[in-house]
Each structure stands twice: as C-alpha cells, then as structure tokens.
C-alpha positions in Angstrom: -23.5 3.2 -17.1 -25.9 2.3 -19.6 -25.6 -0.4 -22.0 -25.2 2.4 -24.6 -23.0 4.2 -23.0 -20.5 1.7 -21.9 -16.8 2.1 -22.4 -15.0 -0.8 -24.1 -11.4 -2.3 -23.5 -9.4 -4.5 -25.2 -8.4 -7.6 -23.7 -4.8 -7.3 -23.8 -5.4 -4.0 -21.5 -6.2 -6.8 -18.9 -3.1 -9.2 -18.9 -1.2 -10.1 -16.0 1.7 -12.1 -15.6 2.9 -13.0 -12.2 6.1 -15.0 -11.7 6.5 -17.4 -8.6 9.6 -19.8 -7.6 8.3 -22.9 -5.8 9.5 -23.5 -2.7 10.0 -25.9 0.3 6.8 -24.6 1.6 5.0 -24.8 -1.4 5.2 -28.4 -1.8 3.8 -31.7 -1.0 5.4 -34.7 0.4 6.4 -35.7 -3.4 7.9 -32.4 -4.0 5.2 -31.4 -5.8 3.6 -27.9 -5.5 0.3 -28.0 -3.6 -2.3 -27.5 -5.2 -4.1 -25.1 -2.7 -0.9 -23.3 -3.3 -1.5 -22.8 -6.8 -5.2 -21.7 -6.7 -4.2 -19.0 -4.0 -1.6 -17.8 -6.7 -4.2 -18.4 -9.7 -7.1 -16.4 -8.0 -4.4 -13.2 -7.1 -3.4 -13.4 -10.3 -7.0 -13.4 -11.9 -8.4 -10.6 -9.4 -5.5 -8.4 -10.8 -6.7 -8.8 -14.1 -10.0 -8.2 -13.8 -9.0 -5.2 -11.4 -7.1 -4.1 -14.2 -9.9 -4.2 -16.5 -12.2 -2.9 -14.3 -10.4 -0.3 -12.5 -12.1 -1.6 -9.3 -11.8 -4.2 -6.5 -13.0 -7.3 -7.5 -13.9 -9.8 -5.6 -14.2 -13.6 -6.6 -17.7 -15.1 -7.1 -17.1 -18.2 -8.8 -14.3 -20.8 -9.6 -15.6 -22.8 -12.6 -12.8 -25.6 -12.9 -9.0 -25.6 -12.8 -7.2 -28.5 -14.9 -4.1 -30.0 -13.2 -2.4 -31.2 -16.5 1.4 -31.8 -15.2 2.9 -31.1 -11.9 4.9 -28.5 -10.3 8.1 -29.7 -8.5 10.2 -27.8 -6.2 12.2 -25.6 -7.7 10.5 -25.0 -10.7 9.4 -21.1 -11.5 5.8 -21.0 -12.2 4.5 -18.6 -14.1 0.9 -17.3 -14.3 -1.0 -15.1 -17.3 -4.2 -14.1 -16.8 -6.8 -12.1 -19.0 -10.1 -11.0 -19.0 -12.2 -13.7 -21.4 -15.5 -11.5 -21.2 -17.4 -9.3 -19.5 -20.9 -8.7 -18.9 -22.8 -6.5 -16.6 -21.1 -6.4 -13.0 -19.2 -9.9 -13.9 -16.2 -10.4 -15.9 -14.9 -14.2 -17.0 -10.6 -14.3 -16.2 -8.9 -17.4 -17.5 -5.8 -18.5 -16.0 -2.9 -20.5 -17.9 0.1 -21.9 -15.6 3.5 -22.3 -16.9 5.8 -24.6 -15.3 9.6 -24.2 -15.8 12.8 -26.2 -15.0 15.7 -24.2 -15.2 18.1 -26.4 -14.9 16.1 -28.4 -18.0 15.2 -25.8 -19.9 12.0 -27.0 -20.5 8.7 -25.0 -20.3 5.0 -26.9 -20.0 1.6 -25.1 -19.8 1.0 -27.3 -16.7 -2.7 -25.9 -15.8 -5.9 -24.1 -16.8 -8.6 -22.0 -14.6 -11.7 -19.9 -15.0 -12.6 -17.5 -12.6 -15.9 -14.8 -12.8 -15.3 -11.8 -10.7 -17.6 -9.3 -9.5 -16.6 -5.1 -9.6 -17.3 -3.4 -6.1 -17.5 0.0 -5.2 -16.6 1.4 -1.5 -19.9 -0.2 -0.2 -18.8 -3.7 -1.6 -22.0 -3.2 -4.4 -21.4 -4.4 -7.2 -21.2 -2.1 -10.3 -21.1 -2.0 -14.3 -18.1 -2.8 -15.8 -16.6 -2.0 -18.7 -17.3 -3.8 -21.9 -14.3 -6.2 -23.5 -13.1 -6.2 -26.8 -11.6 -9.3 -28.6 -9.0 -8.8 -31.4 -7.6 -11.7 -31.9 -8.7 -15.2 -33.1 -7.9 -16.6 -30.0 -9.5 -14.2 -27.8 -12.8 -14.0 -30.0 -12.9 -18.2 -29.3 -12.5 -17.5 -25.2 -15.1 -14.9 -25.8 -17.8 -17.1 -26.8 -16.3 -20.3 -24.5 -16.5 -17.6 -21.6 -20.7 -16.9 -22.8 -21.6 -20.9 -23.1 -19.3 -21.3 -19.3 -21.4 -18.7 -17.6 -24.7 -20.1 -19.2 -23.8 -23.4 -17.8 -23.0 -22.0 -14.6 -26.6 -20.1 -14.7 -28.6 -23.4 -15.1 -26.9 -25.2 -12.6 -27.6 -22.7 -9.9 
C-alpha cells in the first residue's frame, strides 16, 4: 500500500473489551491481583485490538509503561478496553485502561493505564502496512498526538 493509497479506519472499529473475574490464582499473598497477571491480560487484550484494526496478527514490539494506580483484590471483575491510539506504517500505538470492580460494593475505579506498539505480520512473520486511523472524537484526537510524541520518545531512546 502506498501512502496514497492507504485505507483509513476509525478508532472505535478497533475497541475491545475483555472481562476477567480475579481469582485465587490470580493473586498475591495480599489478595491482590498480580501484576504479571494483569499485563498477560493487558497485552491479549491490546493484540486484539490492533488485530482488529489491522486485520492481521500482530505481534508485540514494545511495552512503553503501565500505571498501577489502585489494586485488584480477589474477587473483583476486571475489566479491560483497549483501542488503537495511532497508527503509522507497520506499527500501531494500543492503549489500555483497567477497570476494577467490587460487586458486592458497587464501586468501579479505572485502576490502570498501558501503552503497547504492535507490529502487522503476514504468513512469513514480515511486517506489513497497516491501515491508517481516524480520530473522531476529542479524546481520541488528544491520544492521537500523545501516541506521535510516545513513539518519538521511544525512537530517541533506542
């Protein structure tokens, strides 16, 4: 594909929400979920997004950060969105947001944060041109241009 003759998508055409009960096995000795645990959930739940934009595998090239703002306790039903923030050639930018919920509470808290790039493979495991992303929204035009100043950074640090 050409730059000219790339095909656009929206971002919502790339969401994914993934639902997960924490269990015994999932936790800590604090009854906490681990967090190894939650970043095996995070990146499944980011490939499938940015499988979903790209109508490819993809495979994970880079974890940027992943904010651990509350914890997780047993019990509690975590649940996962994902979207693609931006794409660029091969790559594609998916952020993660973790929602934590007690039902017994009733109470709901965006407990963590992650960026992910992925990389579109073909058969061979090349990488290959991805589609281009659309923003709509104010808040997906802002994770746009967070997602172009992240990879930058992540360029001069290599």
């Amino acid at each position: 594909m050409s730059q000219q003759n790339r095909k656009t998508k929206k971002v919502s055409e790339s969401i994914v929400t993934m639902t997960e009960l924490v269990l015994p096995h999932h936790t800590n000795q604090l009854g906490n979920l681990l967090g190894g645990q939650l970043m095996h959930w995070i990146d499944i739940c980011a490939a499938l997004a940015a499988a979903k934009h790209s109508h490819r595998i993809c495979v994970t090239a880079s974890v940027d950060r992943i904010d651990f703002h509350y914890p997780v306790r047993l019990g509690n039903v975590v649940t996962l969105k994902a979207s693609v923030n931006r794409a660029f050639r091969t790559s594609m930018e998916v952020g993660v947001k973790v929602y934590g919920e007690s039902i017994t509470e009733g109470k709901i808290q965006h407990t963590n944060t992650a960026y992910l790039t992925f990389v579109s493979v073909d058969e061979n495991v090349k990488p290959v041109e991805t589609f281009e992303i659309i923003p709509e929204t104010d808040d997906e035009i802002r994770r746009f241009n967070e997602a172009l100043e992240r990879r930058q950074n992540r360029l001069k640090s290599r």
